[in-house]
C-alpha positions as CSV (number, residue, x, y, z in Angstrom):
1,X,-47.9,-63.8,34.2
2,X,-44.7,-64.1,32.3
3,X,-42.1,-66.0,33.9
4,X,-38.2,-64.7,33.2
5,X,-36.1,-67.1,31.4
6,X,-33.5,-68.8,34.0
7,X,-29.8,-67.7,33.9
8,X,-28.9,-70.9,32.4
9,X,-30.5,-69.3,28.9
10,X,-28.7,-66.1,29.2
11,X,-26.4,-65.1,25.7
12,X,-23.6,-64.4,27.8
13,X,-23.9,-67.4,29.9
14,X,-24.3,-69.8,26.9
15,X,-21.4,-68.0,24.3
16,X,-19.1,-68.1,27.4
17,X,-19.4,-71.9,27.9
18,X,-19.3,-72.4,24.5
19,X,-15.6,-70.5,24.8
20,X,-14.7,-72.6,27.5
21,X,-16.0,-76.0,25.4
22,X,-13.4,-74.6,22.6
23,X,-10.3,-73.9,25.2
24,X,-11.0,-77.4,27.0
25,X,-10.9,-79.7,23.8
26,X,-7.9,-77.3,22.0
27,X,-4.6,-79.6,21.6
28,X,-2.9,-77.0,23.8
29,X,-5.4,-77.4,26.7
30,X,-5.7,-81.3,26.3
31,X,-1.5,-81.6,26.4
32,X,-1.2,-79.5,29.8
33,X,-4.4,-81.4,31.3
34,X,-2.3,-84.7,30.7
35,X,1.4,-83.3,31.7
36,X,-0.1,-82.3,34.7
37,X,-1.7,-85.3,35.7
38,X,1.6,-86.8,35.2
39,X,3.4,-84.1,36.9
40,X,0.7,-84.9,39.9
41,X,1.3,-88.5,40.0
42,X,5.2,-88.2,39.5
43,X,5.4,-85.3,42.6
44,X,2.7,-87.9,44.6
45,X,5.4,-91.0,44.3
46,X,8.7,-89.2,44.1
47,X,9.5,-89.7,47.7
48,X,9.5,-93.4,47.4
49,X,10.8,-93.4,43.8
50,X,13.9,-91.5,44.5
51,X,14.4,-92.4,48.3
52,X,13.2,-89.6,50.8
53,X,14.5,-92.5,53.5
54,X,13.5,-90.7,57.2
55,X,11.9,-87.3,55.5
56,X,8.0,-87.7,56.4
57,X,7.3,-84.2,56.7
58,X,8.2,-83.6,52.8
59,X,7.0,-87.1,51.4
60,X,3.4,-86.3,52.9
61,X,3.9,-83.0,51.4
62,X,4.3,-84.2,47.7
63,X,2.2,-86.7,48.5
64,X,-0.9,-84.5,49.0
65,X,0.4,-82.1,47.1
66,X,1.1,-84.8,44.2
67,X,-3.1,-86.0,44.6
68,X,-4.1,-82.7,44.8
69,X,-2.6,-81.9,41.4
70,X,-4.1,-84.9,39.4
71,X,-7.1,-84.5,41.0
72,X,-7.0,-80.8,39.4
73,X,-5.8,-81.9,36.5
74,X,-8.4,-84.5,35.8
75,X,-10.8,-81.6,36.6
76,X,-9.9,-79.6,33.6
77,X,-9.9,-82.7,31.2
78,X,-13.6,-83.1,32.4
79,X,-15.2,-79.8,32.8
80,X,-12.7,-76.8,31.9
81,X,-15.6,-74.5,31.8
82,X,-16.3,-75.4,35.1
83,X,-12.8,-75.5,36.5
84,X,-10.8,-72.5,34.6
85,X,-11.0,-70.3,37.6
86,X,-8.6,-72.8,39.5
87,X,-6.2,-72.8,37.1
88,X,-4.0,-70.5,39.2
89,X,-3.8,-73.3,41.9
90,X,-1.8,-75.5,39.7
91,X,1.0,-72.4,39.6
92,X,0.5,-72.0,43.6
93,X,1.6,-75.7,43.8
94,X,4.5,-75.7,41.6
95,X,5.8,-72.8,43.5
96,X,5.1,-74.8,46.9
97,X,6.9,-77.9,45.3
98,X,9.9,-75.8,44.7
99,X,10.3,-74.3,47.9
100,X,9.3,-77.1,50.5
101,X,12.1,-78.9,51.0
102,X,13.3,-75.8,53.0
103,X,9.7,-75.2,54.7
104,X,9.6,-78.6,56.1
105,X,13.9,-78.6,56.9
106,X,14.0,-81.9,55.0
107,X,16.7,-80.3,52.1
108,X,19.1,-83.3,50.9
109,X,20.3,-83.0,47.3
110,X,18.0,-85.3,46.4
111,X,15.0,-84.0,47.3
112,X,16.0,-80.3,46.3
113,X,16.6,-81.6,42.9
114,X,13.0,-83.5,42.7
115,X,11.6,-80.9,44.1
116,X,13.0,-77.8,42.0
117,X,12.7,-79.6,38.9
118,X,9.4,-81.4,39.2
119,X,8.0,-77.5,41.0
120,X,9.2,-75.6,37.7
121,X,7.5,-78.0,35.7
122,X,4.3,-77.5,37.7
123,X,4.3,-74.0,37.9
124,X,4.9,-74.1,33.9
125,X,2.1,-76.1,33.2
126,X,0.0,-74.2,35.8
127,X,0.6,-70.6,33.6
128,X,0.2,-72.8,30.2
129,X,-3.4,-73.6,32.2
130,X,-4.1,-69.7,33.3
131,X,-2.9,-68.7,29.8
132,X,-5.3,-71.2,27.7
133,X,-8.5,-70.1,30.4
134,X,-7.7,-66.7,29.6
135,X,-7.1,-66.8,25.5
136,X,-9.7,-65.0,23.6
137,X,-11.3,-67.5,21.4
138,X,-12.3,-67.1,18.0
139,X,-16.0,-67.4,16.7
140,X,-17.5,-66.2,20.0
141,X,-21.2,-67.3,18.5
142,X,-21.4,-64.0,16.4
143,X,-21.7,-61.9,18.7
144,X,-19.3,-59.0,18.3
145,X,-18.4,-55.7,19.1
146,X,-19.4,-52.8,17.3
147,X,-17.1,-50.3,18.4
148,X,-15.3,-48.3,15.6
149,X,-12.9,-45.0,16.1
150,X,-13.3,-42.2,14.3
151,X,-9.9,-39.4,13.4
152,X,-9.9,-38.2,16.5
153,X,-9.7,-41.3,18.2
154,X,-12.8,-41.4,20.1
155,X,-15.0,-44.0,19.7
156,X,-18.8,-44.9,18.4
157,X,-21.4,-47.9,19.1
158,X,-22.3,-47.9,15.3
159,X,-20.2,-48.9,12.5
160,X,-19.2,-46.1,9.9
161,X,-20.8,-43.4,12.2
162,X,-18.9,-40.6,13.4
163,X,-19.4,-38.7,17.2
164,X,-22.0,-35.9,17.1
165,X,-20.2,-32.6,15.9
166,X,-17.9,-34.6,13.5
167,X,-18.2,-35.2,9.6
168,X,-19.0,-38.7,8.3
169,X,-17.5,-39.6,5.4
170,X,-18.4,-38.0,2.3
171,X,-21.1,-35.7,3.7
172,X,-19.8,-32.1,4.2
């Protein structure tokens, strides 16, 4: 009896982790993974740093929010092919950053200004992240498409062949 091959050996399976491999270690990739870990650290402190004196509700906030964002962060430095799919999250949390100081009531200048600064930032590197997962790669293993259009704009599995009905080139 013939036991089929586990998933872990399908094409697909194996060229798309290889894509992943190739978005995680690209200079682009590597550069958001470490801004946002600093972003996360920065958002996790802040409170203390610039003085959120008597505003708990907010400094638990960025802090959790803060950990939560290195923790993704150092995620995608360690397995991107693993963790692409979260991606979004780190946009979710830069838009939460940006609008909790008037969730929790705790708006002073100062931590409207940490907030809405340090938030865009996040929310930037959070769509840098969607956009790298999402990035066609080149060299997808060889494997590629063989779809070709003929003049009417309909398309054919076969390079060089035309749809039934339909001349090829140089045959009448």
């Amino acid at each position: 009896m013939i036991r089929p091959a586990g998933l872990e050996q399908h094409p697909d399976l194996i060229e798309m982790r290889e894509r992943y491999e190739r978005a995680g270690s690209s200079t682009a990739a590597q550069g958001i993974d470490g801004l946002s870990l600093l972003a996360g650290l920065w958002l996790a402190i802040s409170p203390w740093v610039v003085g959120f004196n008597g505003l708990s509700r907010i400094s638990v906030s960025n802090l959790v929010t803060g950990i939560a964002l290195a923790a993704l962060a150092m995620a995608f430095a360690a397995a991107f092919g693993r963790t692409y799919g979260l991606s979004w999250i780190a946009a979710i949390i830069g838009i939460w950053t940006i609008i909790v100081p008037w969730v929790t009531r705790s708006a002073t200048t100062s931590t409207i200004w940490t907030n809405v600064v340090t938030g865009v930032i996040i929310f930037l590197l959070g769509m840098g992240a969607v956009a790298v997962s999402a990035r066609k790669m080149p060299n997808m293993g060889g494997r590629t498409s063989h779809m070709s259009n003929d003049m009417s704009g309909r398309t054919s599995n076969m390079p060089g062949s035309s749809m039934p009905g339909h001349n090829m080139p140089g045959r009448p």
